[in-house]
N, C-alpha and C positions, 0 to 999 in steps of 0.2 A: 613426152609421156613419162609419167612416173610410176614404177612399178614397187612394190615392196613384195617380198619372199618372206614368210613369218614360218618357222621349224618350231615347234614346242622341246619337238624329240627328231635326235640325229638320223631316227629309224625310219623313221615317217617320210615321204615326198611332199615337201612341201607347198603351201595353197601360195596360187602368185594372185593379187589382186594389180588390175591393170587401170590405168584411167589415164583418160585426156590423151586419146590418141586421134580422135577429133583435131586435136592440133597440126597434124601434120599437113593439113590441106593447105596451110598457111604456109607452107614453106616451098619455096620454089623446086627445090630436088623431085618434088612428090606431085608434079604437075599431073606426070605422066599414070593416068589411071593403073594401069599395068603392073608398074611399080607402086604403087600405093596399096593397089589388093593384094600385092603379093605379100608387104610388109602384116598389112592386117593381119592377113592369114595367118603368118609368125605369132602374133601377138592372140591370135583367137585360140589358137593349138597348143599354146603357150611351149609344147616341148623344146624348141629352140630356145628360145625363151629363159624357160626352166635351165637348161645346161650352163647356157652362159652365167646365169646368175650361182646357177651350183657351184661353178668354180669361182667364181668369186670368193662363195661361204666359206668353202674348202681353206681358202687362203685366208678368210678372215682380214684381210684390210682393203683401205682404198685401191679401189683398180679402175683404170680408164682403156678401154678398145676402141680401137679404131677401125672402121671398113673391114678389112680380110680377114684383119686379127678375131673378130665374129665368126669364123671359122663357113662363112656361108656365101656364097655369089650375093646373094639376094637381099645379105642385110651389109655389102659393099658398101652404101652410101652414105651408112646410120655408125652411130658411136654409142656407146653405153660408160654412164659412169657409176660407178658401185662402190657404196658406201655400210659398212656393218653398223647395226646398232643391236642393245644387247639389254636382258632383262635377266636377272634370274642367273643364278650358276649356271645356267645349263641351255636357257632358251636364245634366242638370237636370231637375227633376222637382216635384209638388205634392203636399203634402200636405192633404188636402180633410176637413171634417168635414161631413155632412148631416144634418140633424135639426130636430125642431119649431122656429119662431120664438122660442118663447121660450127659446132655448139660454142659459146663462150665458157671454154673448159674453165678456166681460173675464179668467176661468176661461180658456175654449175656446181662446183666443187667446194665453194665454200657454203651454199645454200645448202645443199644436199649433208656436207657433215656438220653445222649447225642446226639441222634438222634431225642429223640423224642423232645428234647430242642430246636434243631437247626431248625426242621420245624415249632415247635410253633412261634419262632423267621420267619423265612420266612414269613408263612402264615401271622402273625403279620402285616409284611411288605406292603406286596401285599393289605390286607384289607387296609390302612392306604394310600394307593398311591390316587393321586387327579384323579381325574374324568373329562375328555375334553366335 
């Protein structure tokens, strides 16, 4: 599942937009209905969610958790890998991936900051364009 956190302002709680958590049915860990609503639930409430990614922002670079390190029983199974990307003096944002522990971190991590490269580049862009 990929998540992105977009902050304009530091003041603000920022909106998390979530997708392709549809995925998860695909993976053996998430057989078990139980666990599978429970993760959704996280991901519908987003306040878990949110935290994790907040500290991330906070840190401003690559971070990868694993099971406990999620601070939660329920998202023991899952990993999160966080990536910042950045527009603007001021604005900034993560790009989050969650999924089973056995992700292929070294994969995940170069997709996720090549992406997260290319929309700092974008956004870059678009900030930069003249104004009519």
């Amino acid at each position: 599942m990929v998540t992105a956190c977009l902050s304009a302002r530091s003041n603000e709680q920022p909106n998390i937009a979530a997708a392709g958590a549809q995925n998860l049915l695909d993976q053996p860990e998430f057989q078990d209905l139980r666990k599978l609503r429970s993760i959704l639930r996280i991901v519908e409430e987003q306040k878990t969610l949110y935290q994790i990614v907040a500290d991330a922002m906070v840190a401003d670079t690559v971070s990868v958790k694993i099971g406990h390190e999620l601070g939660s029983e329920e998202l023991a199974d899952l990993s999160i890998v966080t990536v910042p990307y950045h527009f603007g003096a001021h604005a900034y944002g993560m790009l989050s991936i969650l999924g089973p522990r056995r992700m292929p971190y070294a994969r995940l991590l170069a997709l996720a900051s090549g992406t997260a490269e290319s929309l700092s580049q974008r956004l870059s862009d678009v900030d930069h364009l003249p104004t009519s």
